[in-house]
N, C-alpha and C positions, 0 to 999 in steps of 0.2 A: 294701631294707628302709628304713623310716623311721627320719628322726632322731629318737635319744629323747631330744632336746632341743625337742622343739615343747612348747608350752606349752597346750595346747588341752584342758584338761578342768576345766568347772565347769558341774555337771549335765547339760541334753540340751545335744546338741550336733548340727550340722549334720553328713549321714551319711558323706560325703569325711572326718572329723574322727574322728570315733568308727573307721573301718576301722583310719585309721592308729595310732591311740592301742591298738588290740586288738592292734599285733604288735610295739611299742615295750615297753622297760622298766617293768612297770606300778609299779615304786619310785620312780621319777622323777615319774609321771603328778602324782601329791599333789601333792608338793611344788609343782613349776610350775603348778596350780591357784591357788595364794596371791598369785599377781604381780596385782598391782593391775591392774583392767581398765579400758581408758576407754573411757566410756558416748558413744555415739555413734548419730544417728538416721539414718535412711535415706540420706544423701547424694546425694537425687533430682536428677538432672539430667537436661536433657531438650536435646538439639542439631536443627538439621534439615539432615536428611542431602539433601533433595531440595525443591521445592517444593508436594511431595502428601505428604512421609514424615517422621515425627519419630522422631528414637532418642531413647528414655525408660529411663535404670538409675539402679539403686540399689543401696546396700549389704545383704546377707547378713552377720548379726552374729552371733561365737560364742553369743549366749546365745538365739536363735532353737534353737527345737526343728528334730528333723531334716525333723520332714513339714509343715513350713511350705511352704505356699503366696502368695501375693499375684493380688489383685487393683490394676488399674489406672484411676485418674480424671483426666479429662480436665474444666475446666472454659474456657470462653470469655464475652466480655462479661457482660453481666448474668444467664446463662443457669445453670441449675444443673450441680453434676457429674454427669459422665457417665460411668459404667463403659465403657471400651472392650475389653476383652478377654471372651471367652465365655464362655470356660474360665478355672481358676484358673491365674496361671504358676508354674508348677513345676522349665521345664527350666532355665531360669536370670534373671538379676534384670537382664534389659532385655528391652524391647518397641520394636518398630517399629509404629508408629502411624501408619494409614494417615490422610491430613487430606484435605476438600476443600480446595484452593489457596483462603488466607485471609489477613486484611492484622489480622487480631486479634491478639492476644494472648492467648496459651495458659498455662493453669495447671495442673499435675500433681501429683499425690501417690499414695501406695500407703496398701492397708488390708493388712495381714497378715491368712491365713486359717488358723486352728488350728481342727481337730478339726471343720470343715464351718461354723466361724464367723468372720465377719470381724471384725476388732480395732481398736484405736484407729488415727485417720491418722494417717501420717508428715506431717513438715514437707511444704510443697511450694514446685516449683521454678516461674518463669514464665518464658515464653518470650516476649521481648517483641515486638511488630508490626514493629519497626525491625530486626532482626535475621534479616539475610539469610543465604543457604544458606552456612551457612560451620561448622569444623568446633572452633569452639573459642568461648569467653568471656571477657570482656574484662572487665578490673579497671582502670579509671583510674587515677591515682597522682597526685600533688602534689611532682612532684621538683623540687628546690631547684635554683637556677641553679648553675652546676657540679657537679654532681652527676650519676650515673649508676647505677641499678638494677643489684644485684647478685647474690648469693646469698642463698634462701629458708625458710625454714622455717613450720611450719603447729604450730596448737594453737588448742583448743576455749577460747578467752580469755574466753567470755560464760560458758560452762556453758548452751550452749541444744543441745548435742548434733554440731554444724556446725565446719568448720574455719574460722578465719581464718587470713590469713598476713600473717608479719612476715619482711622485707624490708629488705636493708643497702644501704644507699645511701653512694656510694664517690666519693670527689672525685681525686683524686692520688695511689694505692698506689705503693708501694714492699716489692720483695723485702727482707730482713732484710740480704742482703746489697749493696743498694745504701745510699750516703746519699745525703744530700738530705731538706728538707722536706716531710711529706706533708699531706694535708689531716686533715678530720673529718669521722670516718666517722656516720652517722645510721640507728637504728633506726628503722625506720617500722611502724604497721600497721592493717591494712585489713579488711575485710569483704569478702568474695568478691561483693559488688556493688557493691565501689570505695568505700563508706562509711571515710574517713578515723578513726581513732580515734586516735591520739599518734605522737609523735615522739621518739625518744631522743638525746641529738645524745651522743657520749661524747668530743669534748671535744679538744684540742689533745695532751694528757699520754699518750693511747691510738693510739699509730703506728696507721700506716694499711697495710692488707696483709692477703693470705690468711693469714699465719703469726702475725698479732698478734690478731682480733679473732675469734672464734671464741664464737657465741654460741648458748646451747640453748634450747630452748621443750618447754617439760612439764608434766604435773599433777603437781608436786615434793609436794604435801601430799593428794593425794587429795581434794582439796573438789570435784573436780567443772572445775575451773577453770582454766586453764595459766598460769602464770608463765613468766617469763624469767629465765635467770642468763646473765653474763657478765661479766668482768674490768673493770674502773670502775678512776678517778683523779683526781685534784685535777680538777675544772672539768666533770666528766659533767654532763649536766644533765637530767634524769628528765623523763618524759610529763607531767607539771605542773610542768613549770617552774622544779623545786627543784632547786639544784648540790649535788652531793656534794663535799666538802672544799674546799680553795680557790680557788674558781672564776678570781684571780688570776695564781695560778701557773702558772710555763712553765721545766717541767723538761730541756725541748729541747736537746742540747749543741749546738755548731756545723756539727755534720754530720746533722742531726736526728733523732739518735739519745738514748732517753731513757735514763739509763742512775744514776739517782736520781731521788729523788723517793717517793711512800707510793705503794703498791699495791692496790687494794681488788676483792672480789668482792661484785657486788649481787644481789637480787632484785630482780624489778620485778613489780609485778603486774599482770597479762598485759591486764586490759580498759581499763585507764589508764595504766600504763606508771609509776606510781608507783614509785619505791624505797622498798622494807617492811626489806630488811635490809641493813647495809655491814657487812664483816669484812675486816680485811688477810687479804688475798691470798696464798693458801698453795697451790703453792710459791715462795717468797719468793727475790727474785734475788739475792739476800746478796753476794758478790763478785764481780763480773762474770766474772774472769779465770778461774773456777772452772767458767765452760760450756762452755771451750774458746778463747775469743778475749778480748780485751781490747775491742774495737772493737764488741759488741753486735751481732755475726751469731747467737751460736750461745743467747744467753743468753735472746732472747725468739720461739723456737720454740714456741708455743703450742699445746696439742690439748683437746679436751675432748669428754666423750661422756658418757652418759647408763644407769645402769647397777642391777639391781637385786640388789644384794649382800646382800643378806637373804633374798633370795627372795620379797619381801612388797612392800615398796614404793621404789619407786626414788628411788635418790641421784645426786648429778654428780659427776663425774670431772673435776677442771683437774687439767691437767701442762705440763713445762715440760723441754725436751730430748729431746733424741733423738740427735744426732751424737756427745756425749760423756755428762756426765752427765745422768741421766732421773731423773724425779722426777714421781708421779703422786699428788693428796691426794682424798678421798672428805670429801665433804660430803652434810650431811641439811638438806631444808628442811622443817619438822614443827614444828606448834602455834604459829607466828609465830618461829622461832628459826632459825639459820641456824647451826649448830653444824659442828666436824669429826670425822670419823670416823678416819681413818688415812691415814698416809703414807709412800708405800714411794718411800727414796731409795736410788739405785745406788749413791751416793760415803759413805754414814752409818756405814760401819763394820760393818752387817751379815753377818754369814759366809753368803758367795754372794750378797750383791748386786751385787758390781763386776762381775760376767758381765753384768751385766744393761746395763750402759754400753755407747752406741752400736749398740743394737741398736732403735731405736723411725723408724719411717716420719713419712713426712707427714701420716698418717690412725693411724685404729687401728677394729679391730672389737671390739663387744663380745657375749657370747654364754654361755650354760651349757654350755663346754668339757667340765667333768669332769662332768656329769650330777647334781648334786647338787641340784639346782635352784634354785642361784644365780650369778649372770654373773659371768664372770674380763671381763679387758681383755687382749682383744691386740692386745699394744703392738708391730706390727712383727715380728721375729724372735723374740721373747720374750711372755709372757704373766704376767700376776700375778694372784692369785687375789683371790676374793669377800670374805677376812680380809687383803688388804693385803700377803701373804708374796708371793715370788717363786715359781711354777710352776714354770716351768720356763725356758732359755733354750739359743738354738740357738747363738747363734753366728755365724750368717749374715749379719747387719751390718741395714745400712741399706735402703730402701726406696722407692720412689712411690708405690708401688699395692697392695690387698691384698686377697682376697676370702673369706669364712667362712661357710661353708652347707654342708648336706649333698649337697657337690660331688659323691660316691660314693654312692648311695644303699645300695651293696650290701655298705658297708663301714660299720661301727655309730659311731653317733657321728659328729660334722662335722668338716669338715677345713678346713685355709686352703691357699689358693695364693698365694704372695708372691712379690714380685720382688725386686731387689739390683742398687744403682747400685754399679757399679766394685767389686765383688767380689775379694774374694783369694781365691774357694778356686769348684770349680768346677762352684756351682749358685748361676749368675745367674737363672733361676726355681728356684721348689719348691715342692714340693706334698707338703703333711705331715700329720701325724694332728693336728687341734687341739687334743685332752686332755694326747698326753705329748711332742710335737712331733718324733715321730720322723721321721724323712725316707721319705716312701714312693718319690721319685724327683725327679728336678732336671736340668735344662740348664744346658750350657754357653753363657758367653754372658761380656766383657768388663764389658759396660755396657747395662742396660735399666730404659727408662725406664717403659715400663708395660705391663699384664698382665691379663688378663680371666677370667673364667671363666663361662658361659654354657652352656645347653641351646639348640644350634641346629641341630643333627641327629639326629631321630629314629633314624637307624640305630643307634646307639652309645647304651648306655646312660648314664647321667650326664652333667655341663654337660661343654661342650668349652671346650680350654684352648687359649689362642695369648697371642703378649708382642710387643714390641717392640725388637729389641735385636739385636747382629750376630750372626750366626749363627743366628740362631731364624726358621726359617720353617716355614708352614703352620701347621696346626691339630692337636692332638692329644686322646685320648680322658683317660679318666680314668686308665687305666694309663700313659699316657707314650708311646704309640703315634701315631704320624704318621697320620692320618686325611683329611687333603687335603693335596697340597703348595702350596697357594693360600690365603690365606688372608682375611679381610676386611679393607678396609682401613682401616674404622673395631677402636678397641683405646681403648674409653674408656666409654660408659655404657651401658646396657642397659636396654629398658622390655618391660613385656610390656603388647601391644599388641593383634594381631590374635585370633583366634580358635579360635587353636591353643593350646598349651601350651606350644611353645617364646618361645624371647626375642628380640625383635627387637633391633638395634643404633638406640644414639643418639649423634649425634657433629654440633658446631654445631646449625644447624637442621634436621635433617636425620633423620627416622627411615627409617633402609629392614631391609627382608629377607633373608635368607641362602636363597640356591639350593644345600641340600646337591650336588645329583646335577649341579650346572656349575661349582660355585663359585663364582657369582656374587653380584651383589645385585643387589635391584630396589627403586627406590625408592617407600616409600609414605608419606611427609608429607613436603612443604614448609614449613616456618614463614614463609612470605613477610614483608616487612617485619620482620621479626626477627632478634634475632641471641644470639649466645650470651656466655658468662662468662668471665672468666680466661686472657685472651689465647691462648697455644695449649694451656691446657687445655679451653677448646671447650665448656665444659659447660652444663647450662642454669640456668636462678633454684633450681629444683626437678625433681626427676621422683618422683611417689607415686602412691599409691593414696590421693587424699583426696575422690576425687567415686566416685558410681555404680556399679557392680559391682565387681569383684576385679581389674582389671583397671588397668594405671597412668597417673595425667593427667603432662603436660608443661608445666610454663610455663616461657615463654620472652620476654623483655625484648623489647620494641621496639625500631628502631633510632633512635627520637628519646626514647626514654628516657621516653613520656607513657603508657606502658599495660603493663600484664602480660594477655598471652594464655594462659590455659590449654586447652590442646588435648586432647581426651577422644575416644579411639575412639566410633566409631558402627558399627562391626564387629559382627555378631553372634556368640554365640557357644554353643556348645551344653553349654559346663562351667559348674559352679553349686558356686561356693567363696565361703565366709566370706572377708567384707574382709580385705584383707593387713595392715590395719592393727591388727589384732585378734591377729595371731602377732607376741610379744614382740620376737625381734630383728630383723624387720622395723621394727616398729615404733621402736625405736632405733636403727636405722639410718638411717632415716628423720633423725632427732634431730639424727645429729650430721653430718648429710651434708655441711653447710655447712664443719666443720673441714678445716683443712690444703689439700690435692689432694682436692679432693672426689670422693666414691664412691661408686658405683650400690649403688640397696639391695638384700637378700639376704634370703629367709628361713631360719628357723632347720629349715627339714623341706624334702625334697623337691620342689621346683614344678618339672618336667618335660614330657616326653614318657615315658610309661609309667608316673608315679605313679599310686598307688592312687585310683581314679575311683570314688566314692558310685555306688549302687544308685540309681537314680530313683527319689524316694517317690509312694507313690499316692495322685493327686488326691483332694484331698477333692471332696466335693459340690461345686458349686457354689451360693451363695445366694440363694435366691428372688428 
């Protein structure tokens, strides 16, 4: 059954979309209707797979009727466009484009065909003459002398329908719990054909680390436009230029931990990188000794995620702990104001929020747990709902890794699989119902550091589950059943790749395949010349779905730090789904991917082997 958590109904809808919505909760359906949608155009990209063949996809958008078809244009030199395709395409949103071998430069776009008529064209992509058989796209970068390209995020910053990405550039990290001086860290961002647009630099006051800088990109007010939020301090200095508070000051102690000093959360607005709003920074570090250490390990553990607690339009999530006390605040960005909505503290006094201490990961998911059709935050072992109250809390502690999707499809509503570093009790995994967090089943295990969950075996229905951790071998099903005793040796990102519906694995540069019936893999990308993020978290700048069909690109840093490669199957395939980016907690997932231990994204419904497959709609005519 599908999750009746997918978000997918505002008017026609593409017909994979509609099957699943007819056997879901249609009391749900309304309400997830109201989430703000973002307006996005064809995302045409066009690679060459050979030097006679070009793979040409694009996006399938919720708000495309279901018997939409397309037409494909091909333009070169000064010559007009040319329809290459006979027929309209129907079965899915890429085309292999046979070429004669040519030293031109290729220009592509789609016309959508409704009702036997072709529509206005999509943006189009070019394929330039210099640009040899290779299976990916290059974004140049401007990275500063010491500095290093880090972790990604993507948002339509112009309002022209297109992704750009913005990009943390990393001098000297430090864990929370090392000291020592780090550098300053720098937002950058770019134009997906390397066009440089601002710079953030945030400044001496803003440690440098996975656990301190955690920044989101979103259409926070609906204009169309994506902004930036993130945590600011005396001496940030915004995409023009301008410092926020005392550019001066150097709150730094002797071991370069900052542990005074004002705390600010900004806006920046996303095509300039302007700061529009500064508010102190809520949750606010008040006594240090009070997050569990005196010395500034536990006090600036940083998360933030992206969330639509009204069911309407989405708000940001900053928090602040997770070992001891947790503390999560909701913020609105709407009309030019930067206001707060609520703030659920574990240590405030609330009756039943001290359960809630010491149960928050490295990450967090967010999703419409209880069906009401608006996102709770799970924080880890615990969750709190869409009004800021406490949901529910397990008990199960701490975390690395976490995954929320309708992992069971046959089980109603989505579930999480978490894991648990050094556990006292004995489910070092579990795998629980996400609404009231009941435990459907759990391993033993001392200590595991990470945890996956994935569709990589057609035999078994729902994702397959494997960890990392002693005791824990092989693969298991959705009930907790041992289903290989071998298991992969990647246990960290997931892309869906090929032309199946299962999930390949990603780990460094590295994509490969799972051989259910050997237990093998087989590798199918190289990222040559490249290399991956976060020392032995392995992971890449990004992995989405922000180019070409449903299907997910890869980017991945250089090894001299001068270029982001994004790598976009040229796989054909014969499934025809709405962009991932168009299902809510994909798409927020997406968001905050960057936070903590970064984690492969998930949607909020089914995407398998066996999910409910769309009728093929009937060709329209073709146009004169």
């Amino acid at each position: 059954m599908a999750s009746r958590s997918i978000g997918y109904w505002s008017g026609r809808l593409c017909v994979v979309l509609i099957v699943m919505i007819l056997i879901t909760d249609r009391s749900s359906s309304s309400a997830l209707a109201q989430k703000q949608l973002e307006t996005l155009g064809r995302g045409v990209v066009a690679i060459r797979r050979d030097t006679r063949s070009v793979f040409v996809g694009w996006r399938l958008l919720r708000t495309d009727p279901a018997e939409v078809a397309f037409h494909l244009y091909r333009q070169s030199a000064n010559q007009p466009a040319q329809r290459v395709n006979l027929e309209p395409i129907t079965r899915a949103t890429h085309y292999v484009d046979s070429i004669a071998e040519t030293s031109a430069a290729l220009t592509y776009f789609v016309r959508p065909v409704i009702d036997g008529r072709e529509r206005d064209a999509s943006g189009s992509f070019t394929l330039s003459a210099t640009v040899g058989v290779q299976p990916y796209l290059t974004v140049p970068l401007q990275t500063l002398p010491g500095h290093t390209p880090n972790d990604a995020s993507v948002g339509d910053l112009d309002g022209d329908g297109e992704y750009e990405i913005i990009l943390k550039q990393v001098m000297h990290e430090r864990d929370n719990s090392q000291a020592g001086m780090t550098g300053q860290t720098k937002l950058e961002a770019y134009k997906l054909d390397g066009r440089f647009l601002w710079r953030i630099d945030l400044g001496k006051n803003i440690r440098e680390g996975a656990h301190y800088t955690q920044f989101l990109v979103y259409d926070f007010d609906g204009d169309g436009k994506s902004e930036l939020i993130c945590k600011t301090a005396d001496g940030t200095v915004d995409g023009t230029g301008v410092a926020i508070g005392d550019l001066s000051a150097d709150h730094r102690n002797s071991a370069g931990f900052i542990l005074e000093g004002p705390e600010f959360l900004t806006v920046f607005e996303g095509v300039t990188g302007k700061a529009l709003a500064t508010a102190d920074y809520d949750p606010p570090r008040g006594r240090v000794a009070d997050w569990g250490d005196d010395r500034g390990n536990r006090v600036d553990r940083f998360l933030g995620a992206v969330a639509y607690l009204d069911g309407k339009r989405p708000s940001v999530i900053m928090c602040r702990g997770y070992y001891t006390r947790t503390v999560l605040a909701a913020w609105n960005w709407r009309d030019g104001k930067l206001s707060p909505v609520w703030t659920f503290d574990s240590d405030d006094g609330t009756p039943g929020n001290r359960d809630y201490r010491g149960q928050g990961n490295h990450n967090l998911r967010v999703g419409d747990i209880d069906q009401d059709g608006k996102d709770e935050i799970v924080y880890g072992a615990c969750a709190v709902d869409d009004n800021g109250r406490g949901l529910y809390s397990t008990g199960l502690g701490h975390g690395d890794a976490i995954h929320l999707s309708d992992i069971d499809p046959d089980r109603p509503g989505l579930e999480v699989f978490d894991i648990h570093e050094r556990p006292r009790h004995g489910n070092g995994v579990e795998f629980r119902e996400a609404k009231t967090g009941a435990l459907i089943w759990g391993k033993s295990s001392p200590d595991v550091g990470r945890g996956v969950a994935f569709d990589i075996d057609p035999r078994h229905r729902g994702y397959e589950i494997w960890a990392s951790g002693q005791g824990l071998n092989g693969v298991w099903n959705v009930k907790g059943e041992t289903i290989s005793e071998r298991k992969p040796r990647s246990c960290n990102f997931g892309v869906w790749w090929d032309g199946d519906l299962l999930r390949e694995l990603l780990d460094s540069n590295r994509i490969t395949k799972w051989n259910w019936m050997d237990s093998t893999e087989t590798n199918l990308v190289t990222a040559r010349d490249c290399t991956s993020n976060n020392s032995t978290k392995s992971t890449p700048c990004l992995c989405a779905d922000i180019l070409g069909d449903w299907r997910e690109e890869v980017i991945w840093r250089t090894t001299d730090g001068k270029e982001l490669r994004i790598y976009s199957t040229t796989i054909p395939t014969d499934h025809r789904l709405t962009t991932l980016m168009h299902d809510s907690d994909y798409r927020l997932s997406v968001a905050y991917q960057n936070v903590g231990y970064n984690q492969p994204t998930q949607t909020g419904f089914y995407l398998g082997d066996g999910m409910i497959e769309p009728t093929r709609p009937e060709a329209p005519k073709a146009k004169d």
